[in-house]
C-alpha positions as CSV (number, residue, x, y, z in Angstrom):
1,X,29.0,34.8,-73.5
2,X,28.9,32.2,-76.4
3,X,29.6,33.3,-80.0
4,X,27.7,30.3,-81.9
5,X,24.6,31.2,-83.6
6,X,21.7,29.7,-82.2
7,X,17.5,29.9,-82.8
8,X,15.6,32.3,-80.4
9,X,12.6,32.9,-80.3
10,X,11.6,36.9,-79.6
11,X,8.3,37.4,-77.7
12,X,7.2,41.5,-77.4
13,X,4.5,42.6,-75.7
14,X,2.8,45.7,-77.1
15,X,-0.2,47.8,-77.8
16,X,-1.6,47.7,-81.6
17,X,0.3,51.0,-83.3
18,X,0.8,51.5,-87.0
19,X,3.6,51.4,-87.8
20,X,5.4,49.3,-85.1
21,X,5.9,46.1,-87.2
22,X,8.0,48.7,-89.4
23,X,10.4,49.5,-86.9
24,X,11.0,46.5,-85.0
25,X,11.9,44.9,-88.3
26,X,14.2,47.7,-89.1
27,X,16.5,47.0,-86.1
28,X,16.9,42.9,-87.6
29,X,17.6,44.8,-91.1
30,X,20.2,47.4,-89.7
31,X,22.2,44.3,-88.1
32,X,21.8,42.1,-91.0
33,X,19.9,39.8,-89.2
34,X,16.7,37.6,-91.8
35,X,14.1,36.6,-89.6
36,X,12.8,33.2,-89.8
37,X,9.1,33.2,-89.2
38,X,7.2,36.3,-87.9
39,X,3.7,36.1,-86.3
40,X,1.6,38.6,-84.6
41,X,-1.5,37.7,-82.7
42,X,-3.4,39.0,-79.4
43,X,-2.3,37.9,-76.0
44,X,-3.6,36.7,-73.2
45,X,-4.6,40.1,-72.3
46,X,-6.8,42.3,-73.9
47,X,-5.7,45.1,-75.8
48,X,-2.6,44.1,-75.2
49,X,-0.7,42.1,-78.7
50,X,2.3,39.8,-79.3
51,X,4.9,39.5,-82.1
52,X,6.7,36.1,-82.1
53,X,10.0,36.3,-84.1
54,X,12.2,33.6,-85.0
55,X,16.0,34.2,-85.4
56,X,19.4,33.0,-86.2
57,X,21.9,34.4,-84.2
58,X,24.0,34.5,-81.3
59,X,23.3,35.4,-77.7
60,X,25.5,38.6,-77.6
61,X,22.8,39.5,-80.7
62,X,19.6,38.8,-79.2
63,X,20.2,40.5,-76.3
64,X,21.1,43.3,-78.2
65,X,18.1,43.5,-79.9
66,X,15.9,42.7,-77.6
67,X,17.6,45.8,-75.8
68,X,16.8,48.2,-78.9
69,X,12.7,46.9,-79.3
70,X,12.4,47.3,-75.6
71,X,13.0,51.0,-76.6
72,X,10.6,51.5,-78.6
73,X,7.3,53.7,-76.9
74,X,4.8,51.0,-77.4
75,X,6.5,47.8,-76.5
76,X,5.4,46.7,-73.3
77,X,8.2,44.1,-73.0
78,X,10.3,41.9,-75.0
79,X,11.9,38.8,-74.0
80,X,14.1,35.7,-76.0
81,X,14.3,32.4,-75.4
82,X,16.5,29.4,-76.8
83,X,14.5,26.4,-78.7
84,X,14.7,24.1,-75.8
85,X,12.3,27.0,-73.6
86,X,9.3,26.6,-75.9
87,X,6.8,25.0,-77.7
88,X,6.6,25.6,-80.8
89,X,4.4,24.9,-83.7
90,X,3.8,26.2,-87.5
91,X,1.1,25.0,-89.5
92,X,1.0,24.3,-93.7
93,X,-1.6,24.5,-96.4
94,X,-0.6,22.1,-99.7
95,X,-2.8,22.0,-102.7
96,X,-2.4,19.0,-104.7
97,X,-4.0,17.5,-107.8
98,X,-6.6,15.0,-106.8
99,X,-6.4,12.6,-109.1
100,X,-3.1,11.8,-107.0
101,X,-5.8,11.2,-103.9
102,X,-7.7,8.9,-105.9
103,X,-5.1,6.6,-108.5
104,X,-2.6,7.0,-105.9
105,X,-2.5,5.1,-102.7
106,X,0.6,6.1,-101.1
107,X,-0.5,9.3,-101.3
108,X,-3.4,8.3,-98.6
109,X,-0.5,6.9,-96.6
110,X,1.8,9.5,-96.4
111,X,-1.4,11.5,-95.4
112,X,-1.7,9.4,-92.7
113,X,1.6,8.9,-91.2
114,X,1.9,12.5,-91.2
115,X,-1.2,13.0,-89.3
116,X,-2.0,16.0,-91.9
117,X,-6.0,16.7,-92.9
118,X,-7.5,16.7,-95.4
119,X,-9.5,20.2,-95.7
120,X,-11.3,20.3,-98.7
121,X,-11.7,18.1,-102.2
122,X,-12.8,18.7,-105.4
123,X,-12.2,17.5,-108.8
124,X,-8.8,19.4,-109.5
125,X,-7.1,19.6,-106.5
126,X,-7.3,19.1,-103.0
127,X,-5.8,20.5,-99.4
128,X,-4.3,19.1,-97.1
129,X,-3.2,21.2,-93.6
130,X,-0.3,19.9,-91.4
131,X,0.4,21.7,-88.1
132,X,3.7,20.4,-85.9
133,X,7.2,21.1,-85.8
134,X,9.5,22.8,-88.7
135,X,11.2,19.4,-89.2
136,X,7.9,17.4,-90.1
137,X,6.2,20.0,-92.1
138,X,9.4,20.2,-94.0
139,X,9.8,15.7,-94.2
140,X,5.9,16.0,-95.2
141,X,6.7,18.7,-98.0
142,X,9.8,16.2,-99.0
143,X,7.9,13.5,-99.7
144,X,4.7,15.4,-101.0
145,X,7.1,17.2,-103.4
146,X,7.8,13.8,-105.5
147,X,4.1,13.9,-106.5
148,X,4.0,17.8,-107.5
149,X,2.5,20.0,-105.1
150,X,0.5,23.1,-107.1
151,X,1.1,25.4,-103.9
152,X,2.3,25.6,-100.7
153,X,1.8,28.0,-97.9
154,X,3.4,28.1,-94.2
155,X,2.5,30.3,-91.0
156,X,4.9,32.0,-88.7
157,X,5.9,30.0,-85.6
158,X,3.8,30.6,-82.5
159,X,5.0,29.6,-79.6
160,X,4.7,29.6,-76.1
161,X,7.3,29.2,-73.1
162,X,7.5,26.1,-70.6
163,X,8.5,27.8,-67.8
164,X,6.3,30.2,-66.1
165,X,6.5,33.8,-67.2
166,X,5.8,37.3,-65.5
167,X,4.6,38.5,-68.1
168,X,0.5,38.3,-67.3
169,X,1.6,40.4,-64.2
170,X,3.1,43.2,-66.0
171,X,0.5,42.6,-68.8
172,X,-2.2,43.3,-65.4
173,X,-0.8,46.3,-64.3
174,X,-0.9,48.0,-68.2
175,X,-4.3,47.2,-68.4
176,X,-5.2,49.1,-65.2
C-alpha cells in the first residue's frame, strides 16, 4: 500500500441526525487530517443524505477513516475514491466593482474566456459565478485578483463517480 499523499474524495451515505457532521469531523481532527471542501446535500434517494469530503492523504489513511465513519449508527455507507474516479466541480461567487465592467474591457474578456456569468449588476459592484474545476476557479480568481475583487466565496466540491456504484441498491433496501 502506497505512502504518498494523494486527494480522495469521501462519499457517506446517511440519514439526517444532529449531530453527525460533529463526529465525522472529529475523526479527520483526531488524525490531524484538514479537509479540503466539505458538502452535504440529499441523494438520489429520499430521506436518505450525502456528505462529500475532500482530503489530503494517503491510502493507508483513507481507508482508515472511512473504516471509523462506517462506525458510526447513522452512516449507511461510506466509500473513497482517488481524483481520476470522479467528476468533480465547485462553483464561485466574486463581487467586483462595476465601474471595472464598464471602463474596463479586459475585464469583459476574461469574463468570457472563463465562461463565468454574470449574475447581477448594479452601480457599485457586480457578481459574477464560475462553476468548473479547482484549477480554473482558482486561474479565474488569479487574474480577477489584479483588478481587486471586494469578496469572494467558494462551495464545497460535489462530485459524483464514473464508474457505476451499488450504492442506489443498498440506498433501496434502507428505504424499505
Amino acid at each position: 500500500m502506497e505512502k504518498e499523499i494523494k486527494t480522495f474524495t469521501v462519499s457517506i451515505y446517511t440519514e439526517n441526525n444532529i449531530g453527525l457532521l460533529n463526529r465525522i469531523s472529529a475523526i479527520f481532527q483526531r488524525r490531524h487530517i484538514n479537509i479540503e471542501s466539505l458538502n452535504s446535500s440529499v441523494s438520489e434517494i429520499k430521506g436518505v443524505y450525502r456528505f462529500t469530503i475532500i482530503v489530503n492523504v494517503t491510502e493507508i489513511q483513507i481507508k482508515k477513516i472511512i473504516g471509523q465513519i462506517d462506525k458510526q449508527i447513522e452512516v449507511i455507507k461510506a466509500y473513497y475514491h482517488n481524483e481520476d474516479d470522479t467528476v468533480y466541480q465547485e462553483s464561485c461567487l466574486f463581487k467586483i466593482k462595476s465601474s471595472l465592467l464598464f471602463d474596463d474591457r479586459q475585464i469583459q474578456n476574461i469574463i468570457k474566456d472563463s465562461n463565468a456569468r454574470i449574475v447581477t449588476v448594479n452601480k457599485e459592484f457586480f457578481v459574477l459565478e464560475k462553476s468548473g474545476r479547482r484549477k480554473e476557479i482558482d486561474g479565474l480568481y488569479n487574474k480577477l485578483n489584479e483588478y481587486g475583487i471586494l469578496q469572494f466565496v467558494r462551495s464545497g466540491a460535489v462530485a459524483i463517480t464514473k464508474k457505476p456504484m451499488n450504492i442506489s441498491e443498498i440506498l433501496s433496501d434502507f428505504k424499505n
